[in-house]
C-alpha positions in Angstrom: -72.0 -216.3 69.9 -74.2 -219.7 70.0 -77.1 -216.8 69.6 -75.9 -215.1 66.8 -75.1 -218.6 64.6 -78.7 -220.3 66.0 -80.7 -217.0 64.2 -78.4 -216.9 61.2 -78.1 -220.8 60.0 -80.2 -222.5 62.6 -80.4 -225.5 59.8 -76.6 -225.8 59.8 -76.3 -225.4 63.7 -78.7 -227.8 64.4 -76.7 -230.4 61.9 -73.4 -229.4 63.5 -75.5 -230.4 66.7 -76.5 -233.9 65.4 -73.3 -234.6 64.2 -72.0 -233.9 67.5 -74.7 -236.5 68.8 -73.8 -239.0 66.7 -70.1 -239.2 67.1 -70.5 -238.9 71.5 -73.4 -241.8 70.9 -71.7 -243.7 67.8 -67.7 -243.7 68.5 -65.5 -244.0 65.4 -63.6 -247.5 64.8 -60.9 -246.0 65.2 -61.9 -245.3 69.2 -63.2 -248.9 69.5 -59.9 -250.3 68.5 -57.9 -248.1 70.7 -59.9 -249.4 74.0 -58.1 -251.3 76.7 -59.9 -253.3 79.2 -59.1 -252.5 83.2 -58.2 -254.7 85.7 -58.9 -253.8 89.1 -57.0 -256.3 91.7 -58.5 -257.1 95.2 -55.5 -258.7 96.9 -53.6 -258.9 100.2 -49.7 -259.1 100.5 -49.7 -263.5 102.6 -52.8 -264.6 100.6 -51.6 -267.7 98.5 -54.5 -267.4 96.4 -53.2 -263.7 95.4 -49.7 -265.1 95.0 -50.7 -267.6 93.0 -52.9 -265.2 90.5 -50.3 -262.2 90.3 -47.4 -264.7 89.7 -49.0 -267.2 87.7 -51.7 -265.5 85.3 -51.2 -261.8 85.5 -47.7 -261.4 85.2 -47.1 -263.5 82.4 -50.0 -262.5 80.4 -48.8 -259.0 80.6 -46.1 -259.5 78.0 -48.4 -261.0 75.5 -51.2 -258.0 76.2 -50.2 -255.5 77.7 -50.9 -252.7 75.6 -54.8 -253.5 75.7 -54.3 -253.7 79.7 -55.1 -250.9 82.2 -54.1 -252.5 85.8 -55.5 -251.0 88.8 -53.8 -252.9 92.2 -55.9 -252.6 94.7 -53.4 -254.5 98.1 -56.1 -254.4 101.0 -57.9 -257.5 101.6 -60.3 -259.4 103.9 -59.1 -256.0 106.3 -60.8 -253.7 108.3 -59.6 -250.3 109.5 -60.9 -247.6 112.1 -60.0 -245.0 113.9 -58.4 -244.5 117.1 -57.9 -241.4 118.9 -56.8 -239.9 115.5 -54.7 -242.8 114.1 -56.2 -245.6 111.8 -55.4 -249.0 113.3 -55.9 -251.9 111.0 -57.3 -255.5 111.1 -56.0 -258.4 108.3 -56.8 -262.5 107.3 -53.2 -263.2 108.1 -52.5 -261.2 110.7 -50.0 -257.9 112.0 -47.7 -258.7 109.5 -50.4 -258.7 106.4 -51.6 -255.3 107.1 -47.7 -254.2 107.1 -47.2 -255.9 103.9 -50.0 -254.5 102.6 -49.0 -250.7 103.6 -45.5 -251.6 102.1 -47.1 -252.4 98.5 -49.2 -249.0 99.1 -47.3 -246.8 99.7 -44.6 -247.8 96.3 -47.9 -248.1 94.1 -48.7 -244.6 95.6 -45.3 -243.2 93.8 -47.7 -243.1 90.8 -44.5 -244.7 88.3 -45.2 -246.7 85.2 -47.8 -249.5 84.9 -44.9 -251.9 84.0 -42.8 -250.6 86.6 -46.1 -250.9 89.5 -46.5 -254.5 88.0 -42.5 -255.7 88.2 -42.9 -254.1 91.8 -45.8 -256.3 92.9 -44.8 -259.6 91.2 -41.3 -258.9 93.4 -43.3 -258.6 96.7 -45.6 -261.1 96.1 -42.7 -263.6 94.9 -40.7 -263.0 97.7 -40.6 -265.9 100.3 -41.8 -263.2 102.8 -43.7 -260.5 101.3 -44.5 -258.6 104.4 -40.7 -258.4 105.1 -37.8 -255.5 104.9 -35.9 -257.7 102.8 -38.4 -258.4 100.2 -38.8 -254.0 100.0 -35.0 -253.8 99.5 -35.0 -255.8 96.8 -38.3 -255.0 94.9 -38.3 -251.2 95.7 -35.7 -251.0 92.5 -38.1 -252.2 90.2 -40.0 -248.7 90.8 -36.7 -247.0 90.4 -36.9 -245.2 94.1 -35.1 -245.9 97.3 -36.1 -249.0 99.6 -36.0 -245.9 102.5 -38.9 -244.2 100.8 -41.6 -247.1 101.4 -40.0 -248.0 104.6 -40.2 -244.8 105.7 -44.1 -244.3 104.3 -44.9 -247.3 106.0 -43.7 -246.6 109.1 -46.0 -243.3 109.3 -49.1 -241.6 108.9 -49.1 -241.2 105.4 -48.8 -244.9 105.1 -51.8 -245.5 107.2 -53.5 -243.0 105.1 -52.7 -244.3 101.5 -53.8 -248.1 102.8 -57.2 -246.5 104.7 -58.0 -245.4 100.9 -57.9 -248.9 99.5 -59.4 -249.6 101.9 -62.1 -247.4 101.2 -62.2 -248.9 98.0 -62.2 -252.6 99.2 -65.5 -252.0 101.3 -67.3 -249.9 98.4 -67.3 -253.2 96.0 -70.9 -254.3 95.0 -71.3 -256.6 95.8 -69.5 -257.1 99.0 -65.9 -259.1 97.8 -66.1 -262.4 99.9 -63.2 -263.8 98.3 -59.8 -263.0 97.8 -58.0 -261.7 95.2 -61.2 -260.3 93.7 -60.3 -259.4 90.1 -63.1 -256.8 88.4 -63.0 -255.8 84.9 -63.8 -252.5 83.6 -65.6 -251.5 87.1 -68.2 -254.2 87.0 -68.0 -257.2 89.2 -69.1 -260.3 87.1 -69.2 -264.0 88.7 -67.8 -265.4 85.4 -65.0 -262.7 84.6 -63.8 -263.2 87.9 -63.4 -266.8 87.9 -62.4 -266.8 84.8 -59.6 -264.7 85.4 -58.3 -266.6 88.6 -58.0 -269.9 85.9 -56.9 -268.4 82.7 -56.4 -265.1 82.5 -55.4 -264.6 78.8 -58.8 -266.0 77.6 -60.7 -264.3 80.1 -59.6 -260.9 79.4 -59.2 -261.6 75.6 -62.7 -262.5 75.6 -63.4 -259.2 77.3 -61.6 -257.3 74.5 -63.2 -255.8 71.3 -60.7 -256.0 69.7 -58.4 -258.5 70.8 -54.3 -258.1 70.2 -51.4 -260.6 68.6 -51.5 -262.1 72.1 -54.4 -263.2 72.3 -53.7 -265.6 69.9 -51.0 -267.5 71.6 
């Protein structure tokens, strides 16, 4: 087919071509104005620093913008994990307990639900005067509309080990190495002053990231 209209109107294929070129190279305003900016969180369930962040600056920023936000939560840590006989066994900051809070976060972000839904489910852990506890589960587990026995029951298992292994995965494949926790990336490229930024004032930071910013922003 491509033959037959190249030998017939190669003039008019080979503008259909260019225009093609242009608008993958030269996105319309209309594209621009629709793009959101990701935020890719490096956390870990008993770091205060992480607390402070996802209760302070993320979650209420995310009312004001969160139409131009993509969040991408990311709950592994200063960890390390390897395998034993078959079975990952893991390594966190702040102990046993960490690396179970951790795989309890996991495993309800692995659900897959709503970004508002993910985000009311981690601002509940991580507000929780013990985030690595049952008790903290039962009561934030709601806020992804499933059953606390669910992430329990993840956690307490293979798949559980799995899911957290993969952020895990993730952690370790940051360039450059993370060396501080919660890392927060934007749009997939680690930047000293983004990062920082973020952990101070988040609604600048990201607005300044935007290209076109929202209401918001503003206020």
């Amino acid at each position: 087919m491509y033959w037959f209209i190249f030998r017939s109107r190669p003039k008019t294929f080979s503008m259909n071509l260019l225009l093609l070129l242009v608008a993958l190279l030269f996105p319309a305003s209309h594209q621009i104005e629709e793009k959101v900016l990701k935020v890719s969180i490096y956390y870990e369930a008993l770091c205060p620093d992480s607390i402070q962040f996802i209760t302070k600056q993320l979650y209420p920023v995310y009312s004001k913008i969160n139409s131009s936000l993509l969040l991408d939560f990311v709950p592994y840590g200063k960890a390390n994990h390897h395998l034993v006989n078959g079975k990952w066994k893991f390594s966190c900051q702040h102990g046993p307990n960490e690396c179970l809070g951790n795989k309890y976060q996991a495993c309800g972000l692995a659900r897959n639900q709503s970004q508002a839904q993910n985000l009311e489910f981690v601002h509940c852990m991580m507000s929780a005067s013990n985030p690595s506890s049952e008790k903290a589960v039962t009561k934030c587990a709601p806020k992804l509309g499933i059953p606390m026995a669910d992430i329990l029951d993840c956690s307490n298992n293979a798949t559980g080990d799995e899911i957290l292994a993969q952020f895990g995965n993730r952690t370790h494949a940051v360039q450059p190495n993370i060396y501080f926790i919660p890392t927060i990336i934007f749009n997939d490229v680690y930047e000293f002053n983004d990062h920082w930024g973020a952990m101070s004032d988040f609604l600048t930071t990201a607005c300044n990231a935007l290209d076109n910013q929202p209401g918001g922003c503003n206020g």
